[in-house]
N, C-alpha and C positions, 0 to 999 in steps of 0.2 A: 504494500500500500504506500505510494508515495505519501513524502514528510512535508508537511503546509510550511510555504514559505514564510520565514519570521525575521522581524527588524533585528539587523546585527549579519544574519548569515550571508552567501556569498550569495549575488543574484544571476541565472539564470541564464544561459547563454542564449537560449529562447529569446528569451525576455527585449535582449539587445536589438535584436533581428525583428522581431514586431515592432521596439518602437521605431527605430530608421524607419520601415515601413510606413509607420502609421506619420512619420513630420512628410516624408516622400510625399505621400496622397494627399495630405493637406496642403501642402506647399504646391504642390504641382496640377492634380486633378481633384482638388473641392468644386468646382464647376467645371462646366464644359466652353470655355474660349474657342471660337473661331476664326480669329481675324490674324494671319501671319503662319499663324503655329501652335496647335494646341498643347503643344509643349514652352512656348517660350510665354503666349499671351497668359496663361493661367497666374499668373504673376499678379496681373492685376484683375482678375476675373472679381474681385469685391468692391463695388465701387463705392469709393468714401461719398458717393453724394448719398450714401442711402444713411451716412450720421450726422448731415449737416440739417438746419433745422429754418427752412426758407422761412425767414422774418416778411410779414406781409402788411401792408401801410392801408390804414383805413382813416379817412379823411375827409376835411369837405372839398368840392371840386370847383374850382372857378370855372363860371359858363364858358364857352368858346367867346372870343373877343371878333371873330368873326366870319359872318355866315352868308359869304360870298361862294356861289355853286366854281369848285373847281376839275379843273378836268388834265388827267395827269397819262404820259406814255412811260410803255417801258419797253426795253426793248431785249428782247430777249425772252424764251420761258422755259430758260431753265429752272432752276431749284434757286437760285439767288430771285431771278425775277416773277417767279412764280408766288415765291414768298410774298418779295414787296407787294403784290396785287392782293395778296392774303390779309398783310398787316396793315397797308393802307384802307378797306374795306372795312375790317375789326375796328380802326381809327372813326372812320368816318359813320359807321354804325352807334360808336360810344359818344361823336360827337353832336349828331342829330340827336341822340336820346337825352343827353344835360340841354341842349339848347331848345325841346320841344318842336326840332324839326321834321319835316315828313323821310319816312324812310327812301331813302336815297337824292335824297334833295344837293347835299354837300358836295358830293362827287360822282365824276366818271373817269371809268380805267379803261384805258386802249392796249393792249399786248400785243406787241409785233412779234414775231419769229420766221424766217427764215427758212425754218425746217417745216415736214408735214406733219411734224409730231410736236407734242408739247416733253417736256423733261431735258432738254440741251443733252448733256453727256450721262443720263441717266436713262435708258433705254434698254431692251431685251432682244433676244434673236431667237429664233424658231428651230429648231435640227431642219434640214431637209426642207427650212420654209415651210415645213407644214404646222400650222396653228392649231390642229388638235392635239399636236406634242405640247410638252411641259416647254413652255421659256426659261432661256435662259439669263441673267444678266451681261449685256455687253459691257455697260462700263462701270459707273459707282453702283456696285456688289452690296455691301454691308453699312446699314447704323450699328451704334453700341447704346448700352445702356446711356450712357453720359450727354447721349445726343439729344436733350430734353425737348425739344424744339418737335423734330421728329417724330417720339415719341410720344408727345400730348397729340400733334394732328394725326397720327395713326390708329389712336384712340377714339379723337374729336370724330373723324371720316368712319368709325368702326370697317377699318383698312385690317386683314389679319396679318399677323408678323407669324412668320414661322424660321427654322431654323435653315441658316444658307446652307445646309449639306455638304461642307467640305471639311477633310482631315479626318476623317471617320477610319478611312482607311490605312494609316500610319503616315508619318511625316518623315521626311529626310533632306538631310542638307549636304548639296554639293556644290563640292568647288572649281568643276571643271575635269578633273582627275579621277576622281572616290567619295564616295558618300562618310561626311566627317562623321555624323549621327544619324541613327536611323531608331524610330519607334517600330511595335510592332505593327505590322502590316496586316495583320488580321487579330481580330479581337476576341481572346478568350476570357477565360476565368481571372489569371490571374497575368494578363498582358500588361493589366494599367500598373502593377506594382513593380514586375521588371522593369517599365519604361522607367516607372519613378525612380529606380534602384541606378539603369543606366543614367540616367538623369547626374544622379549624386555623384556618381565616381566620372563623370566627364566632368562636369561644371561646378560639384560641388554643391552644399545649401547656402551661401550667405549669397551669392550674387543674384537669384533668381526671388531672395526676399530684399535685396536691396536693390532693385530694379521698383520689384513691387512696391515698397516705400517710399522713390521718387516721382513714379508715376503716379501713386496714390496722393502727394502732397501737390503735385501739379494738376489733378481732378479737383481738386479742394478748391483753386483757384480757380479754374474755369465755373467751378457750382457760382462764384459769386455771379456772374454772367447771367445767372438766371431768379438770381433772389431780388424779391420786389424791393424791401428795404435799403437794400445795398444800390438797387438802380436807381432806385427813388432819390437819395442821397446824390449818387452820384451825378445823375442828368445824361442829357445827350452829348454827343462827343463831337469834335470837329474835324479828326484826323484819327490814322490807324494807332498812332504812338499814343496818343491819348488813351486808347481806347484800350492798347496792350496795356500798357504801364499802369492804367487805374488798378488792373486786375492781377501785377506783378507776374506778367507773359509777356515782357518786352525784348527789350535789347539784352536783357543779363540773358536771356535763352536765344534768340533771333542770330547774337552777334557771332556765337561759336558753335564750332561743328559737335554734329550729335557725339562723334569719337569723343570729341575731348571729355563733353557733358558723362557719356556711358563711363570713360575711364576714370575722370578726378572729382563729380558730382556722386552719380550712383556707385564708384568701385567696385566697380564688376570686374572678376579676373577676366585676363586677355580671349580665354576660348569663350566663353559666354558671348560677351562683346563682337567678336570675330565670327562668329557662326549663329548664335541665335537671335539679338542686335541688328547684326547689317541683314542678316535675311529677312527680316520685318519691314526694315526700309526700303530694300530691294525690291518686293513685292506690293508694298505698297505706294512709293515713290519713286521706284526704279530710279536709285539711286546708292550707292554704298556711302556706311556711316562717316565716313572723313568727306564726303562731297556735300551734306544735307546740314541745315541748322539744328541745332540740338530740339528745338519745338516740333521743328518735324520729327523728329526722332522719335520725342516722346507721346507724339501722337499716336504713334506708328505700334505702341505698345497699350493704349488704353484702352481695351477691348474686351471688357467686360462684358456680357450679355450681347456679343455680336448676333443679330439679327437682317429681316429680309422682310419686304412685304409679299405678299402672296402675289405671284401674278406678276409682278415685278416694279421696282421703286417707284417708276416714273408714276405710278398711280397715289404717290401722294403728292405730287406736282399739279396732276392733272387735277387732285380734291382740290387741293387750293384755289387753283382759276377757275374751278366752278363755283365754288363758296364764293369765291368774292365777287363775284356777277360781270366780270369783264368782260368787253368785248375782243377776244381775240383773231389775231387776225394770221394764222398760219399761210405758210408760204409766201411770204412777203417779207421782203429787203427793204430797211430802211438808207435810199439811197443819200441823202441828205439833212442836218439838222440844221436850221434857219435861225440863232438871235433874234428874238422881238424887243421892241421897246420894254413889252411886258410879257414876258415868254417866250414859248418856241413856235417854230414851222418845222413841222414834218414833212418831208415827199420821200415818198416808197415805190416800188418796181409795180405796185398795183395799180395799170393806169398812171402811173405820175401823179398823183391823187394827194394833194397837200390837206394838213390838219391843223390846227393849233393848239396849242398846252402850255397848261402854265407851269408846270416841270415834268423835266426828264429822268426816270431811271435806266441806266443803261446798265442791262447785265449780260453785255458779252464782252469779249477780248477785244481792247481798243484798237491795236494798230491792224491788227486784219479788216476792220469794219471800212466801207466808201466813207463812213461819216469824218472819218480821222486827219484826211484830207485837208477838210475846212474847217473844219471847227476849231482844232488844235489852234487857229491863232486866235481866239476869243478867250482861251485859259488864261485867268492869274493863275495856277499851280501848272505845269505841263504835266500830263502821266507820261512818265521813265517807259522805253521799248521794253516789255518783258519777255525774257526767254520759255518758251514754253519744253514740257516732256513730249518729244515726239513716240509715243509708245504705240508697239504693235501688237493686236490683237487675234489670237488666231483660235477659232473655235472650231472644234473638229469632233466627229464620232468617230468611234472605230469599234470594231470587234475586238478589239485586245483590252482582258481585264485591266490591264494594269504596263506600263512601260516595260517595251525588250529589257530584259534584264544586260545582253551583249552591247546596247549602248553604253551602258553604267558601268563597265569592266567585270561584270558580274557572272557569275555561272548560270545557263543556261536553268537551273530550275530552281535559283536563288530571288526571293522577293525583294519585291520593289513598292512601296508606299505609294497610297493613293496624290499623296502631295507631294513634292517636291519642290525645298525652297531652295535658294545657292548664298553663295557668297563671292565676296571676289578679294576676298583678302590671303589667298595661300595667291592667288597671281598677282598680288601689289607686292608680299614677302618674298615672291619668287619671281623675276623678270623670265619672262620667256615661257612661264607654267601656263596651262590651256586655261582659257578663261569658259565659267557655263557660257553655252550658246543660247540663253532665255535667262529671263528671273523667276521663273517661275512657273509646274506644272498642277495645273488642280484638276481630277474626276470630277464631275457633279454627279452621279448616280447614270442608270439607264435613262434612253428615250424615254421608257417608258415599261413598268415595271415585268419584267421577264424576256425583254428583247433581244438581251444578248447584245448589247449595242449601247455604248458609255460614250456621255457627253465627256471633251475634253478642252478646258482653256487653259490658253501658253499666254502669258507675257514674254514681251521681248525687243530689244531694245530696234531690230533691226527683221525683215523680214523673212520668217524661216519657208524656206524650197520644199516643194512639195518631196524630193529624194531626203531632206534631213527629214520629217513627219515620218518618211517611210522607215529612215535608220531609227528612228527615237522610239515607233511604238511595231517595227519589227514587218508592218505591209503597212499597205497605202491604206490611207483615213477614208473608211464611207460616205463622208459628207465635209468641207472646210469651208468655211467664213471667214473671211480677213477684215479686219477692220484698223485703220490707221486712225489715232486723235492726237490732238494738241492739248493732251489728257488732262494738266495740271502746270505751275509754274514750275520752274528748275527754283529747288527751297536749299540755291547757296548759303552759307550766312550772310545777313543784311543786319544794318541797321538804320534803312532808310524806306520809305513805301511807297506807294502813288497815293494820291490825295483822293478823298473819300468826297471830296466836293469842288473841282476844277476850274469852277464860276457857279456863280450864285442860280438856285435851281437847277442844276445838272449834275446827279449823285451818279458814282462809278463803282458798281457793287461790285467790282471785281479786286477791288485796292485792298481785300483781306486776303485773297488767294498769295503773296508771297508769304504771308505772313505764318498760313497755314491752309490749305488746298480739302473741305469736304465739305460733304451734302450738308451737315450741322452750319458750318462754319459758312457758306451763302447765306446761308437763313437770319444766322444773327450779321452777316453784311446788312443783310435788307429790312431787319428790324432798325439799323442803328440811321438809316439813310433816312426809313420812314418817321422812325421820333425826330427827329432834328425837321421836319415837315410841319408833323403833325404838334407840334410846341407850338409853333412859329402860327400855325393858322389856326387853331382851336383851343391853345392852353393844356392841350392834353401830355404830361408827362407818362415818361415809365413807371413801370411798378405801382400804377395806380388804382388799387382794388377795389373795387364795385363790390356788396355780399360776401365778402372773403375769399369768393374763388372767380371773380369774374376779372379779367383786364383788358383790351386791345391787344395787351404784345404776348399774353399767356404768360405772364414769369407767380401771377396767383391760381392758388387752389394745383389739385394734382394732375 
């Protein structure tokens, strides 16, 4: 009969082996992270906005000071300008209801775009172009918990979030050569505590809770962004420094590269940093961690409750310009913006068809636009040329569960993980060493369940030949999609931005993207463009709570 263990005698060499185990699974797999790497994002899978405690302002409100009907363009519908149409409508709904005006009296919204779809870079693709298959996402893939913004209109739209489906199948990092780490590739009983095991003896435990500690005090910070007291307080801003720096996300993060941030901020030992760090960036900014500002970095890691909407993003773009009652105007180029004495003149490729408005929001890429031309000499601020990420997209099926294992130097009946992230740092440590040919392979599951037939997206810097698709998954792909975008800014470090208001009435919701590049981050461009509006014409501040949960900009109630 074993003897009950008693304080004083020797403990249990069992004993040791559980507990590693059991900080392993805590540390590593308490939640399920999606966003990079379910091995590196679990770090932060807890997001500290769920201990902060949003202060909410309840007050009296001064009437609007004036209740002249205004009529406003935007140009652009993506996620930045979809928004503004969103929070201008919320604005002007709050400001009719203190002023005892009729509903819709205050304003009209015009939405330009360009494209035949509403969502800019947020859009899906079909397998096969056939629409009774599952969509896929082409470009902005995932929100995270943090993404409050998001979140509430996906609720507000009763929009379903479901889970993005990738890393299910094991994760691995390569650097051109060999796989540095690999998870397991199929998931058993006791897969998730090896990994957690291999975890510990590559990386160790302190770097992957001092990751999570950085990123969890840089969440902290951005919660302020969405707490009504704190906006309230603070006001509307006039510039992007302003706007970082209130909320200490400025230059101390903007000015230096995410390496240095990873190395002398969070101390992370070099393999962490080197492999599970820059593969985060790489895939998600296609970019390795000495080229990105450390914000980008740390964004790159905040993926707590990564999620998806059902059906795919662009569907919460498309809620928005329906809620706000705009009229939009798809497939149409705005070829011209006109200065008025008091406003603007629009003319667009529709007819030549001129409009007037008393401001403009423009939410697309300035110097690609015709308007950049002329306008540009009416600026006091000029906007700086921005370099964008030329990234390539290639969305492919195949019959092959899973990547040739003979690309990866691997033996013929040795596994290969549903993900695969890289790195490029054994070829910056080694001149001449093969650099990945992508940043990144993801599975999304089957067409469609039993087909025998897996959706596949590659990132990649440059466009891969249909003969490499062939060498990477072993024969040629059943169906490929290529898609090229101007995905995102290049996030060198800076510590300077484009101007968030270039002349009076003409806001550039794009002057947050070097700062930091995502669907959240348009949304609070387009809130910060529409308060400094909506002050100016109706008294209406941020953070200003109606009933405790009601606001214009959503930072009350859950």
């Amino acid at each position: 009969m074993p003897v009950p263990w008693r304080r004083g005698m020797p403990i249990p060499y069992p004993f040791y082996i559980l507990v590693v185990c059991t900080i392993a699974t805590l540390i590593l797999f308490t939640q399920q992270p999606e966003l990079a790497t379910r091995v590196a994002a679990s770090v932060t899978a807890l997001s500290p906005l769920a201990l902060i405690n949003f202060g909410q302002v309840k007050q009296e409100f001064a009437p609007p000071n004036d209740l002249r009907p205004r009529r406003v363009a935007i140009v652009g519908a993506g996620a930045s300008g979809s928004a503004a149409a969103f929070f201008l409508s919320r604005a002007a709904r709050e400001a009719e209801s203190r002023a005892g005006a009729p509903h819709g009296s205050l304003l009209d919204i015009v939405v330009y775009e360009r494209a035949d779809y509403i969502g800019g870079r947020t859009t899906v693709v079909y397998p096969h172009g056939n629409t009774s298959l599952r969509p896929v996402e082409l470009g902005a893939s995932i929100f995270v918990d943090a993404n409050l913004n998001l979140v509430k209109a996906a609720k507000l739209f009763g929009l379903e979030i479901v889970d993005p489906e990738f890393g299910g199948t094991g994760v691995a990092i390569w650097d051109g050569t060999e796989f540095l780490f690999m998870t397991s590739a199929e998931k058993g009983r006791w897969s998730g505590w090896w990994d957690s095991l291999a975890v510990l003896r590559r990386y160790g435990a302190l770097s992957p809770m001092r990751q999570r500690r950085a990123v969890g005090a840089l969440l902290k910070k951005f919660a302020h962004l969405y707490d009504a007291r704190w906006l309230a307080n603070r006001g509307s801003v006039a510039n992007v420094d302003e706007f970082a720096e209130s909320a200490g996300l400025g230059k101390v993060l903007t000015s230096r590269t995410g390496e240095d941030w990873a190395r002398n901020v969070v101390k992370a030992n070099a393999l962490w940093v080197d492999e599970i760090m820059e593969a985060s960036t790489r895939v998600n900014y296609c970019a390795d961690l000495n080229q990105i500002h450390a914000l980008g970095a740390a964004v790159s890691h905040a993926s707590g409750g990564a999620s998806a909407i059902s059906g795919g993003n662009f569907r919460l773009f498309e809620a928005m310009l329906k809620h706000s009652g705009a009229e939009v105007r798809l497939q149409t180029e705005v070829d011209a913006i006109e200065p008025l004495d008091r406003g603007f003149r629009v003319t667009s490729n529709h007819s030549h068809l001129s409009d007037d408005y008393d401001e403009i929001f423009f939410a697309a890429p300035w110097h690609t636009s015709p308007v950049s031309k002329t306008l540009s000499s009416h600026f006091t601020q000029p906007i700086p040329k921005q370099q964008y990420v030329r990234l390539h997209v290639t969305m492919l099926a195949t019959n092959a569960p899973h990547a040739d294992p003979l690309y990866f130097f691997r033996g013929p009946g040795e596994a290969v993980p549903g993900t695969i992230l890289t790195t490029g740092s054994t070829a910056r440590a080694h001149p001449g060493a093969a650099r990945p040919e992508f940043q990144s392979i993801s599975y999304h599951g089957e067409t469609y369940d039993g087909s025998g037939e897996w959706i596949v997206k590659i990132f990649s810097k440059a466009e891969l030949s249909n003969d490499l698709l062939a060498d990477i998954f072993g024969d040629n792909p059943t169906w490929v999609y290529r898609k090229v975008w101007d995905s995102y800014p290049v996030l060198h470090p800076t510590a300077s931005f484009p101007p968030m208001q270039p002349m009076q009435g003409f806001h550039y919701l794009a002057s947050l993207e070097p700062w930091v590049s995502t669907m959240e981050t348009q949304t609070l461009s387009a809130r910060e463009a529409v308060a400094r509006s909506v002050q100016r014409w109706w008294n209406l501040g941020l953070g200003e709570c109606r009933d405790a949960d009601q606001s214009w900009d959503m930072t009350c109630g859950k």
